[in-house]
C-alpha positions as CSV (number, residue, x, y, z in Angstrom):
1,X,0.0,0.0,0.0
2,X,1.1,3.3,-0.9
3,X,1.9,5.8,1.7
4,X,-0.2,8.5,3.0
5,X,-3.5,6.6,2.6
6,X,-4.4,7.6,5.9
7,X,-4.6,11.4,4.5
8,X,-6.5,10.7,1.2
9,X,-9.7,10.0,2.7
10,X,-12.0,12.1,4.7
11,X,-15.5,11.8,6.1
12,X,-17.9,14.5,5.5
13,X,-21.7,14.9,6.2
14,X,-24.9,14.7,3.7
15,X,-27.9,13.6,2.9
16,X,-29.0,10.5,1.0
17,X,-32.0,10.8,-0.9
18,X,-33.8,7.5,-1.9
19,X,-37.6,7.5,-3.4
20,X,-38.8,9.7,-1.1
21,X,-37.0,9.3,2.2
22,X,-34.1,11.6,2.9
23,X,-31.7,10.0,5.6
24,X,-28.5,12.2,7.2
25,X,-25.4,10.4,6.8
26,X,-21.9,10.8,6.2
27,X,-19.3,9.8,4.0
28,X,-15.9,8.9,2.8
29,X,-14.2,11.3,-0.2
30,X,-10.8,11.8,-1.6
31,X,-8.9,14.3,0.3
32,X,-7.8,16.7,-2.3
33,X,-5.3,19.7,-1.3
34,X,-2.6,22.0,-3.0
35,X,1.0,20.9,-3.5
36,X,3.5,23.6,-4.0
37,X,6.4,22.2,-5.8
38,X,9.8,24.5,-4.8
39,X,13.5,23.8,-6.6
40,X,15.7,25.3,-4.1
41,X,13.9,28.5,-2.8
42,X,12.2,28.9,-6.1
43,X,8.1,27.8,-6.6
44,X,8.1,26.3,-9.7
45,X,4.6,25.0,-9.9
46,X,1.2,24.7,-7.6
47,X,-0.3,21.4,-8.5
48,X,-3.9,20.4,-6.8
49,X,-3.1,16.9,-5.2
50,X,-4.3,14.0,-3.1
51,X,-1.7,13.6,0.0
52,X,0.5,10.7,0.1
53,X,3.6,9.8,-1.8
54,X,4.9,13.2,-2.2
55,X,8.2,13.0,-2.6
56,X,7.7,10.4,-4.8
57,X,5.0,13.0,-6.8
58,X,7.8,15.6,-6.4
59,X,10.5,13.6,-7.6
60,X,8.3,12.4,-10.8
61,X,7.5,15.7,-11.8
62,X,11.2,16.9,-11.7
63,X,11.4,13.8,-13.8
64,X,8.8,14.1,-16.4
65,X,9.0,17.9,-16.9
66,X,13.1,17.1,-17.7
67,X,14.8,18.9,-15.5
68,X,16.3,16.0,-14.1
69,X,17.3,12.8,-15.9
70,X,18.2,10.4,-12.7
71,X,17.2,10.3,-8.9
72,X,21.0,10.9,-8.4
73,X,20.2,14.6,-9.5
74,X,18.4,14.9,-6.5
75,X,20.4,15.6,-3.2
76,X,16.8,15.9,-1.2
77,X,13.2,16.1,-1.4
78,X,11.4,17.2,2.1
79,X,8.2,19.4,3.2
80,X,9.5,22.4,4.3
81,X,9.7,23.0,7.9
82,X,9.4,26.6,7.2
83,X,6.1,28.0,5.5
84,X,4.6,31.3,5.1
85,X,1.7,29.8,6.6
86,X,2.4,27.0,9.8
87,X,-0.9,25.2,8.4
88,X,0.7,25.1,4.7
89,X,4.2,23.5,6.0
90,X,2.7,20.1,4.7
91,X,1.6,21.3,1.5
92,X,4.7,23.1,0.8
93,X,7.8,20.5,-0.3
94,X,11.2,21.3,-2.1
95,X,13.8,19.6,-4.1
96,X,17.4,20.3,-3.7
97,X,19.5,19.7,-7.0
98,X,23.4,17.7,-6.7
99,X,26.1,20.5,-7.4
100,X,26.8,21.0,-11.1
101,X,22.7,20.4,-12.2
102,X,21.7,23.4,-14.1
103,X,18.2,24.1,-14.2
104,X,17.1,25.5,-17.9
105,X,14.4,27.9,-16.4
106,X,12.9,29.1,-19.2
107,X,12.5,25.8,-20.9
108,X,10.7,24.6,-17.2
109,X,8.2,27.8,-17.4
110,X,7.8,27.4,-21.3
111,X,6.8,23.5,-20.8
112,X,4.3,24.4,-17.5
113,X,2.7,26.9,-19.6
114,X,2.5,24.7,-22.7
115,X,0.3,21.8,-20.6
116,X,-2.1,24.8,-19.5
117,X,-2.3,27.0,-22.5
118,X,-4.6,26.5,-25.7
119,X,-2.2,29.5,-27.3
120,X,0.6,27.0,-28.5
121,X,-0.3,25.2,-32.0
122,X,0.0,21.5,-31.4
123,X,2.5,20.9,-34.2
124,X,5.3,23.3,-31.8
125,X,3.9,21.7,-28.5
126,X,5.1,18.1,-30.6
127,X,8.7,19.7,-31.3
128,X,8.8,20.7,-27.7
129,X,8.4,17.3,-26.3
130,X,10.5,15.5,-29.1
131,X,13.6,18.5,-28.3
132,X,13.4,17.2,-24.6
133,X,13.2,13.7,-25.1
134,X,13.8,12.0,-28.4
135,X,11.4,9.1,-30.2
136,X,11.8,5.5,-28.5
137,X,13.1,2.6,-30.2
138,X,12.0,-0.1,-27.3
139,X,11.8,-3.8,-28.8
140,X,9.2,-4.7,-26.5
141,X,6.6,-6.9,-27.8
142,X,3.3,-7.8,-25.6
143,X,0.5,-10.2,-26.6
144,X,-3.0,-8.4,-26.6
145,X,-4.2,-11.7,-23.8
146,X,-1.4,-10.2,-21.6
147,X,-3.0,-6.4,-21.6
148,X,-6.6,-8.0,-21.3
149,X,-5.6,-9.1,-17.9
150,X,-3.7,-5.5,-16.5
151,X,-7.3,-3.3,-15.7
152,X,-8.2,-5.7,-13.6
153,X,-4.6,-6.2,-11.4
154,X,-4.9,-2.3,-11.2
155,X,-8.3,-1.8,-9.9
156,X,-7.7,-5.0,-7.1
157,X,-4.7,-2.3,-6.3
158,X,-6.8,0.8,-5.6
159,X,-7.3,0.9,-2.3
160,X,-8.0,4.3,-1.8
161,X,-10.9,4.3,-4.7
162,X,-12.3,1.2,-3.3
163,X,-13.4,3.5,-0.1
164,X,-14.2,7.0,-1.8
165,X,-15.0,5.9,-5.4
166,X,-12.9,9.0,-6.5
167,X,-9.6,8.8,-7.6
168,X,-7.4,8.0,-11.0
169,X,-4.7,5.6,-10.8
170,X,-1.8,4.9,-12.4
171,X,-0.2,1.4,-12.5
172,X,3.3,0.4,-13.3
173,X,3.9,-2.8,-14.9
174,X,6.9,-5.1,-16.3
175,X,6.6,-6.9,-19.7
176,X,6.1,-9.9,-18.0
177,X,2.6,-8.5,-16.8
178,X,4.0,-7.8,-13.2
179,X,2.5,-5.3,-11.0
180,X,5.8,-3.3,-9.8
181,X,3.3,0.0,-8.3
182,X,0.1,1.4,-8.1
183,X,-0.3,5.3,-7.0
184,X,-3.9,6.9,-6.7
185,X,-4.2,10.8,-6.8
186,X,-6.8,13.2,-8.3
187,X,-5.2,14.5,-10.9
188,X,-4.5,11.4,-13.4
189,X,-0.8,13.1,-14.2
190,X,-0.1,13.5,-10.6
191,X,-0.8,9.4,-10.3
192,X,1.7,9.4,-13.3
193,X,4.1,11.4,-11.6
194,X,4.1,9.4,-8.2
195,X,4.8,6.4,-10.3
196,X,7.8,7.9,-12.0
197,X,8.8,9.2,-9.1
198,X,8.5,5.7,-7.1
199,X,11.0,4.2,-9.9
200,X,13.5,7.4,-10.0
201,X,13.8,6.5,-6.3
202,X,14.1,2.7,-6.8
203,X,16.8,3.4,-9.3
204,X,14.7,2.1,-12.0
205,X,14.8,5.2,-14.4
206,X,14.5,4.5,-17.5
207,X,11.4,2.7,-17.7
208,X,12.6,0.6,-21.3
209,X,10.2,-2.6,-21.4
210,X,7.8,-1.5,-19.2
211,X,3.9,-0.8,-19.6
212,X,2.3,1.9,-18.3
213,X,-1.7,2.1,-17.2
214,X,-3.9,4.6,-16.3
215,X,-7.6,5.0,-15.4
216,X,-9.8,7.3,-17.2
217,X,-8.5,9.4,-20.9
218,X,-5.0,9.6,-21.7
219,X,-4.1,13.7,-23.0
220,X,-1.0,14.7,-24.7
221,X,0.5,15.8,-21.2
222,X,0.0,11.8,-20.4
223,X,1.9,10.6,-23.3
224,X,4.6,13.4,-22.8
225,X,5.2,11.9,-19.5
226,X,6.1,8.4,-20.5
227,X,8.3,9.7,-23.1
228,X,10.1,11.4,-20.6
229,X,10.2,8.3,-18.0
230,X,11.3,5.9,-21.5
231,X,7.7,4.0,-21.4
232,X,7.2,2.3,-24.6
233,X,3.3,1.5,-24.1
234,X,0.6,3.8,-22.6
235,X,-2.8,2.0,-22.3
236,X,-5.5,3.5,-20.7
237,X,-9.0,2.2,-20.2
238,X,-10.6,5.1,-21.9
239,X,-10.4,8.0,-25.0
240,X,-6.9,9.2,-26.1
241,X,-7.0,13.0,-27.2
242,X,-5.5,13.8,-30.7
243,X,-2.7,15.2,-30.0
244,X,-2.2,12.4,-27.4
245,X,-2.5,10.4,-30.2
246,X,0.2,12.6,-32.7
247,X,2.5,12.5,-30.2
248,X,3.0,9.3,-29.3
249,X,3.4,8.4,-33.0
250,X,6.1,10.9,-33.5
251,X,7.7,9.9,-30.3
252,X,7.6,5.6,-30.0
253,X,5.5,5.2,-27.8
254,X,2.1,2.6,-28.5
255,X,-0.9,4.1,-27.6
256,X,-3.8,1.6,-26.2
257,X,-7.1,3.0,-25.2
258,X,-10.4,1.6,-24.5
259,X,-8.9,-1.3,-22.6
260,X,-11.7,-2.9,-21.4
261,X,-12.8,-6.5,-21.0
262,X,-11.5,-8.7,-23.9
263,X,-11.3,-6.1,-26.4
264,X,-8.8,-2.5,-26.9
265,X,-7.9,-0.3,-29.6
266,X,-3.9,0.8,-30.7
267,X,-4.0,4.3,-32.0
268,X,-0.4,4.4,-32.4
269,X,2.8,2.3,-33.0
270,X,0.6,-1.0,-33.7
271,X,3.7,-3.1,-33.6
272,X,4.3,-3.6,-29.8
273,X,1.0,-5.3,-29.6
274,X,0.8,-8.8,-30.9
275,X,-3.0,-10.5,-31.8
C-alpha cells in the first residue's frame, strides 16, 4: 500500500436521498489539497493533489518535466519546515539539486505553460516534447491476452478508490505483466508522476520494457510523461486526445485505449501489440 493513505480519505456529512425518504449520513471522499512544488527556494509550480507519496510525486514531476534525468540529480526532497503559513508547511515541499545540475528555467516555465495554454499550435507543442526527449526505439513486444488481464490487477490495487469511489490511478507494470506500483491521486498526471517518481527512487529510471496504465483518458501531457520516463506503451482504459494520439506516434510510444474487458484499440505504434 502506498503511503499516506491515511490522509486521502475524509469523512464529511450529507444527505442521502432515496424515493422519497431523505436520511443524514456521512461519508468517505478523496482528500484533495494543493501541493507547492519548490526547486531550491524557487516555486516552480502549484499542483492540486491528493496527500500521500509526495516526494515520490515531487520527484516524478522533476522527472517528467526534464529537468532531471536520474534520482541521483536529487540531493533531497522534504516538506518544508518553514512556510509562510504553519498550516501550509505540509503542502509546501522542495527539491534540492546535486552540485553542477543546471536548471534551464525558461524551458521549465515554457513546458508548464504549454500543458495549460490552448495559445501554443499542437504541431510546436510536438517539437517541444521531441527536443526534450527523443522518439523511443523499445523492442518490446506484448500479446493483446497479456493487456486483457492489466485493468483488472490495477483496480484489485486501488485501495484508496475502493473506499471513496474518487480517484485515478496509475499502474506500473513489467513486460512480464507484473504489477511493480500502483499510486492513486486526483489528478491522473499526478498518479503518473508518483509512479515515475516511485522508480526514479528505486533506481529504476528508465522505464525501457515497461507498460504503463492509467484509469480514465489519456491527454497529450499523459503521453509526454512516459516519453520522458522511457515507457514504450501507454494504455488507458478510456479515450486518447488527438494530440495524445500525434504524439505518441512521432515519439515511439504505442498508444492503447479503451482497454476494457476482452477487447482495446492501438491508436499508435501498432507493432508492440501482438494478436
Amino acid at each position: 500500500m502506498p503511503p499516506g493513505d491515511d490522509d486521502s480519505i475524509r469523512d464529511v456529512r450529507m444527505s442521502r436521498f432515496a424515493d422519497a425518504a431523505c436520511d443524514p449520513g456521512t461519508d468517505r471522499v478523496v482528500c484533495e489539497e494543493p501541493l507547492e512544488i519548490q526547486i531550491g527556494p524557487t516555486p516552480v509550480a502549484v499542483v492540486m493533489r491528493t496527500p500521500g507519496a509526495d516526494a515520490e510525486l515531487a520527484t516524478g514531476f522533476l522527472v517528467t518535466e526534464r529537468v532531471v534525468e536520474r534520482f541521483e540529480d536529487v540531493t533531497s526532497v522534504r516538506h518544508c519546515s518553514l512556510a509562510s503559513d504553519p498550516e501550509a508547511a505540509d503542502n509546501v515541499i522542495r527539491a534540492t539539486l546535486a552540485d553542477g545540475v543546471e536548471v534551464d528555467w525558461e524551458r521549465l516555465r515554457r513546458n508548464l505553460y504549454a500543458s495549460s495554454s490552448c495559445g501554443i499550435c499542437g504541431k510546436a507543442t510536438i517539437e517541444n516534447a521531441l527536443a526534450s526527449a527523443p522518439p523511443l526505439h523499445d523492442p518490446l513486444r506484448l500479446p493483446a491476452e497479456l493487456l486483457y488481464r492489466l485493468p483488472e490487477r490495477m483496480r484489485g490495487a486501488q485501495s484508496v478508490f475502493e473506499a471513496t469511489g474518487g480517484l485515478h490511478a496509475a499502474a506500473l507494470f513489467a513486460g512480464d505483466g507484473s504489477l511493480l506500483a500502483l499510486r492513486e491521486d486526483v489528478g491522473r498526471h499526478n498518479a503518473v508522476d508518483k509512479v515515475v517518481g516511485w522508480a526514479a527512487r528505486e533506481g529504476r529510471l528508465p522505464l525501457a520494457g515497461h507498460v504503463l496504465l492509467v484509469s480514465g483518458r489519456v491527454s497529450y501531457e499523459i503521453v509526454q510523461k512516459a516519453l520522458a520516463a522511457r515507457i514504450p506503451l501507454l494504455a488507458a482504459v478510456s479515450a486518447p486526445s488527438s494530440l495524445a494520439v500525434e504524439l505518441a506516434e512521432s515519439a515511439g510510444v504505442t498508444l492503447v485505449g479503451f482497454l476494457r474487458g476482452r477487447a482495446l484499440n492501438v491508436y499508435a505504434n501498432h507493432e508492440r501489440v501482438l494478436g
